[in-house]
N, C-alpha and C positions, 0 to 999 in steps of 0.2 A: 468883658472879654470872656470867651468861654473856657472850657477846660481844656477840646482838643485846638485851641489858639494857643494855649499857653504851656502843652507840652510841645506843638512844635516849636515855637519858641526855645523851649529851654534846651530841646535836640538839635538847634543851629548852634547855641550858645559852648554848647559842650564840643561839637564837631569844628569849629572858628577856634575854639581851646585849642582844642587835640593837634589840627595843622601848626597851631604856633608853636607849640612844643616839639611837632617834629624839625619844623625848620630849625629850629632852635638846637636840636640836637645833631641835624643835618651841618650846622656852620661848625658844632663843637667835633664834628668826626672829620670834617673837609683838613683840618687843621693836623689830621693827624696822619700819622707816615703809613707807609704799606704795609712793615712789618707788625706795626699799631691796629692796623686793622686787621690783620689776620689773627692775631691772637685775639683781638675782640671777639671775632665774626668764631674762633674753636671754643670761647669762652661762651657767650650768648645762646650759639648754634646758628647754623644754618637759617632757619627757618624765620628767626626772630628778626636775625640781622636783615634780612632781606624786607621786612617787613617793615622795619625803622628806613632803612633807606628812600625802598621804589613806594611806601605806604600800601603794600596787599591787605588786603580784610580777611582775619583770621577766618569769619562768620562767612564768608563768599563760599558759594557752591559752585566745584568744577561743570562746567558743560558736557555731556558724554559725547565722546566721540564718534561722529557721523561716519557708518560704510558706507560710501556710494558705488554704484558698479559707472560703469563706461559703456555695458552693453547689457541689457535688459537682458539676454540670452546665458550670460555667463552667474556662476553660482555668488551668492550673498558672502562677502567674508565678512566673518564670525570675530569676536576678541576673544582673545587665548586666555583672559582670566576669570571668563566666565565659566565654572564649571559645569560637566556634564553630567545630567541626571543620569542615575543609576536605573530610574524602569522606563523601558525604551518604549513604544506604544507600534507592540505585534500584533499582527495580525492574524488572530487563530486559525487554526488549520482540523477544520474537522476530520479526526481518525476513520477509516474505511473499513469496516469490519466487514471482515472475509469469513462468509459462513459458509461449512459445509453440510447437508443435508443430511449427508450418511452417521456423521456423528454427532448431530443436535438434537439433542430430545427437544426438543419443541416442533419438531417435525413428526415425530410419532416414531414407531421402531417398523420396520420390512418386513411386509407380510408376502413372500413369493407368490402364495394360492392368488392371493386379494391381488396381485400386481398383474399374475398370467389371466385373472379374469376378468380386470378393468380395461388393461389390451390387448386380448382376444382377437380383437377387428383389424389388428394386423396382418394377423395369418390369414382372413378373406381378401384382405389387399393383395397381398402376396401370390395367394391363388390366381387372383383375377389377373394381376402381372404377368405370370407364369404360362396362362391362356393368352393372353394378347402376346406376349415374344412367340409360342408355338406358331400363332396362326402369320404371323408378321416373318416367322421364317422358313414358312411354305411360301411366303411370296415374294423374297427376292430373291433377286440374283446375283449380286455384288459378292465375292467370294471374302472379303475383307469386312463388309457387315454383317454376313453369315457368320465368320466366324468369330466375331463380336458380340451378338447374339446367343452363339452357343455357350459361349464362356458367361453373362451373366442368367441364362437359365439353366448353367449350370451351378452358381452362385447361390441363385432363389430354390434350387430343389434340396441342394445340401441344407439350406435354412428350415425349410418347412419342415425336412425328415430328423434337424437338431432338434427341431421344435415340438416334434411329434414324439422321439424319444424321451426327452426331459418329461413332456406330460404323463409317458409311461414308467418313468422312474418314480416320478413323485407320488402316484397309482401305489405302484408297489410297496413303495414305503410309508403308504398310508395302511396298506392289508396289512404291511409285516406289523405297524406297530400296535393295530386291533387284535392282530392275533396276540402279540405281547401280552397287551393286558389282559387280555380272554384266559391266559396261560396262569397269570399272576393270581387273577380272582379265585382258578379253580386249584390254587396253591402247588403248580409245579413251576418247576427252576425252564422259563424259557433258555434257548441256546443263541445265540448273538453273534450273527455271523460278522467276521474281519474283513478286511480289503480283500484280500487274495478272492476269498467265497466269492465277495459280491461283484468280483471283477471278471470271474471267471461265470457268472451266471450270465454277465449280461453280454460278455463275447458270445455263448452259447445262444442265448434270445436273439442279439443282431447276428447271428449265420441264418440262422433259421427264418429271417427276414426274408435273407438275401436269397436263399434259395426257394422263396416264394415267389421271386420277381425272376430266379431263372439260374443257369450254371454260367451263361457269361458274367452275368454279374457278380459272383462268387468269385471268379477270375480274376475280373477287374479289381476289385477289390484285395485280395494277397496280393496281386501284382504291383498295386500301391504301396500296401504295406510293407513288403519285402524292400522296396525302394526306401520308403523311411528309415526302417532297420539298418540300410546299407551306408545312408548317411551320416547315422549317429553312428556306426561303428570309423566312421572314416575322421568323425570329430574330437574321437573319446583319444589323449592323448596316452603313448607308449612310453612305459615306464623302465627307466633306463636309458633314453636316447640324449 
């Protein structure tokens, strides 16, 4: 006989035991009253008594309890004693960085010269726009696209003539500040003109424009301006009212 013949052998002999002794202890508890058994069953416990009686196997493994659904559509229930992990599995969300050019050095710093002379080719667009509304409002007739018309080659001239001024400011303040250093080198105190000075020079240089293209236009012109004057004094609120 071998060895594993004669361990099962001797696990029938011990399990053929163990039933006799239950029954056995099954007749000695039949025998006894109710209130016999409950003080047994608080004395032993719970657990024990139940196991003498129905025979449970302390060593037996519960089964876990199957969720089934009823409709493949409807959500999985879950058991409540299983706890929930604390890191949930997010899904990152890349940040959007909002860059501005004006204040990123990695853009480089504004060079005005270097900007009005990389788009330069605007102000020939501009012209050439300017020529094509002329010639295009010698030729119709529609009193509603004419005056359509007038309004944005009036648009494009005030452009080209801002455009023409800034290049002649930028001029000037390129001579004044040659002359600055020309001043400095030959050790006298240049003079540094304020707003007022420089505000009032350049009123004087645009009349002197305007009365090169003519005295209606010098007209046209105060007749505008007196009209702005008249709105901001109409806006500027009275003190005491």
């Amino acid at each position: 006989m071998t060895s594993s013949e004669e361990d099962s052998n001797h696990s029938e002999e011990e399990q053929e035991q163990e039933d006799d002794e239950r029954l056995a202890i099954k007749k000695e508890i039949s025998s006894l009253s109710f209130e016999a058994l409950q003080k047994l069953k608080e004395r032993i416990g719970a657990k024990v008594y139940k196991e003498v009686i129905f025979g449970e196997n302390k060593n037996a493994k519960k089964e876990p309890k199957i969720f089934k659904r009823e409709n493949k559509n409807r959500p999985r229930e879950m058991s409540s004693k299983k706890p929930v992990s604390m890191l949930q599995n997010v899904v990152p969300v890349k940040k959007k960085e909002v860059r501005d050019p004006r204040f990123d050095p990695l853009c480089g710093n504004f060079d005005k010269n270097e900007f009005s002379t990389n788009y330069g080719f605007l102000s020939d667009i501009r012209v050439n726009d300017i020529k094509a509304i002329r010639a295009e409002l010698k030729q119709t007739t529609d009193p509603d696209k004419e005056k359509e018309l007038r309004r944005l080659l009036q648009r494009l001239n005030d452009q080209e003539k801002a455009k023409k001024r800034n290049k002649i400011q930028m001029n000037n303040l390129e001579i004044e500040k040659q002359q600055v250093e020309n001043k400095f080198k030959q050790g006298i105190q240049p003079h540094f003109k304020n707003k007022s000075e420089l505000r009032v020079e350049s009123l004087v240089k645009q009349y002197e424009e305007l009365k090169k293209e003519g005295t209606g236009r010098i007209q046209r012109h105060l007749k505008r301006r007196q009209q702005k004057v008249k709105k901001k004094s109409f806006k500027t609120p009275i003190i005491g009212s």
